[in-house]
C-alpha positions as CSV (number, residue, x, y, z in Angstrom):
1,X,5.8,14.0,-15.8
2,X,5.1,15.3,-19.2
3,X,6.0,18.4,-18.5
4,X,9.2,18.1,-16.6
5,X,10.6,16.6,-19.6
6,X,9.8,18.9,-21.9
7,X,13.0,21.6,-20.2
8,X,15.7,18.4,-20.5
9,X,17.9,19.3,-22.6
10,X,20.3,16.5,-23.5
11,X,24.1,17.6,-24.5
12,X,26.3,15.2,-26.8
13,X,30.1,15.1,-25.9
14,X,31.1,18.1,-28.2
15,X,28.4,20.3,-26.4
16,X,29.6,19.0,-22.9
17,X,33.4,19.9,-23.8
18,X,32.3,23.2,-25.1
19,X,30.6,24.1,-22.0
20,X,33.5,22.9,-19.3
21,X,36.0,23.6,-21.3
22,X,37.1,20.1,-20.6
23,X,38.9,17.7,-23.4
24,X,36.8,14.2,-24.1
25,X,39.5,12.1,-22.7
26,X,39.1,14.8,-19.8
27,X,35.7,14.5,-19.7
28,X,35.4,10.8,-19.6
29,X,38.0,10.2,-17.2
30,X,36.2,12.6,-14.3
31,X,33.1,10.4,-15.1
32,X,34.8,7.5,-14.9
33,X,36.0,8.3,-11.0
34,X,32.9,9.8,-10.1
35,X,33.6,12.8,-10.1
36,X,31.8,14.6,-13.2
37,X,27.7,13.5,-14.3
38,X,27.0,10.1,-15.7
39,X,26.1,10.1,-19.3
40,X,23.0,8.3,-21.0
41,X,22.2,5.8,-23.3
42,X,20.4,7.4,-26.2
43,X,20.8,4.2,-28.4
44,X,22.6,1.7,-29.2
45,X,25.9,4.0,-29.9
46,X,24.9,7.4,-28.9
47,X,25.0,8.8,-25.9
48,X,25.1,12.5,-23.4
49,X,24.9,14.5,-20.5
50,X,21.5,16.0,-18.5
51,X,22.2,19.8,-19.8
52,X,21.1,20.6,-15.7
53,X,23.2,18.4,-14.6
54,X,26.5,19.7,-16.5
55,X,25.4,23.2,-15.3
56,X,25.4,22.1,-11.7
57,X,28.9,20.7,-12.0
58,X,30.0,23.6,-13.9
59,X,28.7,25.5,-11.0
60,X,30.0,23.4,-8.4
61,X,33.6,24.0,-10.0
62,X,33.3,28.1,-10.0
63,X,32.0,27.7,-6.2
64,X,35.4,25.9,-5.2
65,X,36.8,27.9,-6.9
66,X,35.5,30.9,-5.3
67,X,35.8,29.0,-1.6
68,X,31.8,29.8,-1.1
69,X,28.8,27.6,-1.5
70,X,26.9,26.9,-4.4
71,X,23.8,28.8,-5.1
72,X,20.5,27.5,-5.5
């Protein structure tokens, strides 16, 4: 298990907006309906995103966009 976590990377809000291109009010909004990754609890007032799982939605987005499947 070790070594799994050792290639998470964990993205704070400014990082997730940087890489969608999404606004925070965006961002939260999608999560909120389901429709974008669920955040974390790093403590008791931080939190972020799973940097594969922001990838994968970014992905998913350009696929749709595309009308093909998403690749592996």
């Amino acid at each position: 298990m070790e070594s799994k976590l050792k290639n998470i990377r964990i993205l704070r809000l400014n990082d997730v907006c940087e890489t969608t291109g999404l606004s925070r009010s965006q961002t939260y909004r999608l999560e909120a309906d389901g429709r974008f990754p669920r955040r974390i609890k790093l403590g008791v007032s931080a939190s972020g995103w799973i940097e594969s799982e922001v990838q994968s939605w970014v992905a998913e987005r350009i696929a749709a966009s595309r009308g093909v499947g998403v690749a592996a």
